[in-house]
N, C-alpha and C positions, 0 to 999 in steps of 0.2 A: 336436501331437506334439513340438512344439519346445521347448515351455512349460516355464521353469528354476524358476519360483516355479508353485504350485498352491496350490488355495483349502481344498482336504480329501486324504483317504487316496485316495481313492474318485480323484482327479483324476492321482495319483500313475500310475495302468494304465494314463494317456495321454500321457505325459511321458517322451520318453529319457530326456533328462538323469538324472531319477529311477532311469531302470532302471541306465543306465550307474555312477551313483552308486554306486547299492546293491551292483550287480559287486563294484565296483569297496573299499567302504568292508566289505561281508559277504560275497564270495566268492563269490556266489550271488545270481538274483534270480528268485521264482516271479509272472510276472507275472498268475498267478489267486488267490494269497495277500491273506491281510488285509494291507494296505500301512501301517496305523496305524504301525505300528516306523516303517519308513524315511520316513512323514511325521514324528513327533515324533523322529527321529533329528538332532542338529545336524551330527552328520559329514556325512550324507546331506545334507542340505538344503544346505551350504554348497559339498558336490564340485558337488551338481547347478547352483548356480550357475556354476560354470566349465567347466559341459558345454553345448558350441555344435554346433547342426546350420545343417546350409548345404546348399543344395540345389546339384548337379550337373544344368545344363539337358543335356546328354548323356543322363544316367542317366533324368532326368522323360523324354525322348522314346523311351528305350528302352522305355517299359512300356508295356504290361501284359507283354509279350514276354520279356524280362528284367527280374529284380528286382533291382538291382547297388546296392551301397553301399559307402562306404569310410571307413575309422574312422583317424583319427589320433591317437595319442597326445602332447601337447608334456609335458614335464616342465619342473619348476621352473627346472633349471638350464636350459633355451631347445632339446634336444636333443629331436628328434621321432621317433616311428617308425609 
């Protein structure tokens, strides 16, 4: 689910980064859509390179109970939120 590079479209449904990307690059992402676009996308392809998950050992012993996650944004200039 972590995976920044993928091998087809089809690999794209298992990748955040991908999805975050696509958010992020078209506003929108349907993750039961033909994904072809945002594989042959360079924009996409290269956000999803600077999209990182990291796991919270908290958050893993919380589940199945809670499903909790937390998104940061860093921007260029180093300011996060």
């Amino acid at each position: 689910m972590a995976q920044q590079r993928v091998a087809s479209a089809f690999g794209t449904r298992f990748s955040i980064p991908y999805a975050v990307a696509s958010l992020i690059v078209h506003g929108g992402h349907d993750p039961v859509a033909d994904a072809s676009a945002d594989f042959a996308d360079p924009a996409v392809r290269a956000l999803a390179r600077r999209v990182f998950v990291t796991e919270r050992p908290a958050f893993t012993r919380a589940y199945p109970a809670r499903q909790q996650t937390r998104v940061t944004v860093t921007r260029r200039c180093g300011s996060a939120s």
